[in-house]
C-alpha positions as CSV (number, residue, x, y, z in Angstrom):
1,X,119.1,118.7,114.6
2,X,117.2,118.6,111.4
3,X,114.6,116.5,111.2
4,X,111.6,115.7,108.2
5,X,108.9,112.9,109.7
6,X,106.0,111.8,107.6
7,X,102.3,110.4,108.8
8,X,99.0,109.9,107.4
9,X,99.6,107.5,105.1
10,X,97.9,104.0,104.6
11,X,95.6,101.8,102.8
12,X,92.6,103.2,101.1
13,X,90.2,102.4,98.2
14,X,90.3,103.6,95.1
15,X,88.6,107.1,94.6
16,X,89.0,107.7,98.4
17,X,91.5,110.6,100.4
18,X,94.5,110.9,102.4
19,X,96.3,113.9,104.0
20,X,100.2,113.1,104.4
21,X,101.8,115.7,106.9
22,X,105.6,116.4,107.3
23,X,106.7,118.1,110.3
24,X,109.8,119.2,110.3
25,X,112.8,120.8,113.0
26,X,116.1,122.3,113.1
27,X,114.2,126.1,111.9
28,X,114.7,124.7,107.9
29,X,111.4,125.2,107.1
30,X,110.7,129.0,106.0
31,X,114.1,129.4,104.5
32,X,113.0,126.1,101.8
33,X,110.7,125.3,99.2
34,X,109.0,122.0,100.3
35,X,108.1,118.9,97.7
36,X,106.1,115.7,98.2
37,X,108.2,112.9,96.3
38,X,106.8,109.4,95.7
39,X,108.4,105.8,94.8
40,X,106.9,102.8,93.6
41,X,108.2,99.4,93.4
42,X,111.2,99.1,90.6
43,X,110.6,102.9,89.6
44,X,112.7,105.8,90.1
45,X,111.7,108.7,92.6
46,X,109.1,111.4,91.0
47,X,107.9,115.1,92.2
48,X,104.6,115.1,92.8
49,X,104.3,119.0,94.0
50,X,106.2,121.3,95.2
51,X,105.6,124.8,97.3
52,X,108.1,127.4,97.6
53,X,108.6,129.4,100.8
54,X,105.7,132.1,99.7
55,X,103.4,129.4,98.4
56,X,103.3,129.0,94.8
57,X,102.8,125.3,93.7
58,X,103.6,122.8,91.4
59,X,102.2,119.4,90.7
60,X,102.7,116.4,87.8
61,X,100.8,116.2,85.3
62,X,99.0,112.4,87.1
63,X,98.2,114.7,90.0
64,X,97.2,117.9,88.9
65,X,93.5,118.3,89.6
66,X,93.3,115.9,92.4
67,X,96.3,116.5,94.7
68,X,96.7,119.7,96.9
69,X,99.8,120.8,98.6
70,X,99.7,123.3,101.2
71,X,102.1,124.5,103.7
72,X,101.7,126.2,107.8
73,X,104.3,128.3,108.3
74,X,103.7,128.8,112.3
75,X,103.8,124.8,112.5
76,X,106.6,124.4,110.2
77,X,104.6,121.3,108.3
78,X,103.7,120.6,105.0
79,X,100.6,119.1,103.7
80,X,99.4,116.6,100.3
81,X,95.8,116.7,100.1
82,X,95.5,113.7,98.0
83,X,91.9,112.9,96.5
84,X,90.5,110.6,93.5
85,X,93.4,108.2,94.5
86,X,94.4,105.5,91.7
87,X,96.0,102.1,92.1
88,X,98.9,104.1,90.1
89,X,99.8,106.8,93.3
90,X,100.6,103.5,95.4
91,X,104.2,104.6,96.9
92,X,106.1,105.5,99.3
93,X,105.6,108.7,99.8
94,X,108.9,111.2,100.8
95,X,108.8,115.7,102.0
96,X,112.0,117.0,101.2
97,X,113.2,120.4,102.1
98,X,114.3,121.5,98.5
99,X,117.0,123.9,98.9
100,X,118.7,122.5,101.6
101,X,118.3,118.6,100.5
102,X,116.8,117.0,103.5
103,X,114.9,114.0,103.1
104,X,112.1,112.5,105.4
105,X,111.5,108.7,105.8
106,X,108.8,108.2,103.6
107,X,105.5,107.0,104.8
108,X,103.4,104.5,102.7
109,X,100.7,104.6,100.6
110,X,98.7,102.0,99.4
111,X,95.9,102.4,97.1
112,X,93.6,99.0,96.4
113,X,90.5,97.6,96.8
């Protein structure tokens, strides 16, 4: 069974750091590119970065600089270094595996002082 499950999200201040992790199951993982998604309240859902199977990356433009997506291939989990956080990245935070069009949950992330 195929399965995407977010953590590490939460309430922080602005300027501070999270690390969301998305585990995944059901040997998807290495055959997919991997991609953070975030939506907020009344907006539509947005890439924030993206990582194909060999690693190349791709963020947004609000996140370049400040975000870092990484993935571990022997743990089957993707990673979103997110630093320098802004009232603006307050989401809800989805992984999707891209090329077979899984979704996870979506884990929260609140950014406010």
């Amino acid at each position: 069974q195929v399965q995407l499950v977010e953590s590490g999200g939460g309430l922080v201040q602005p300027g501070g750091s999270l690390r969301l992790s998305c585990a995944t199951s059901g040997s998807i993982f290495i055959k997919n590119a991997m991609g953070w998604y975030r939506q907020a309240p009344g907006k539509q859902r947005e890439l924030v970065a993206v990582i194909t199977s060999g690693g190349a990356t791709n963020y947004a433009d609000s996140v370049k600089g400040r975000f870092t997506i990484s993935r571990d291939n022997a743990k089957d989990t993707v990673y979103l270094q997110m630093n320098s956080l802004k009232p603006e990245d307050t989401a809800v935070y989805y992984c999707k595996a891209v090329n077979d069009g899984y979704w996870g949950q979506g884990t929260q992330v609140t950014v406010s002082s």
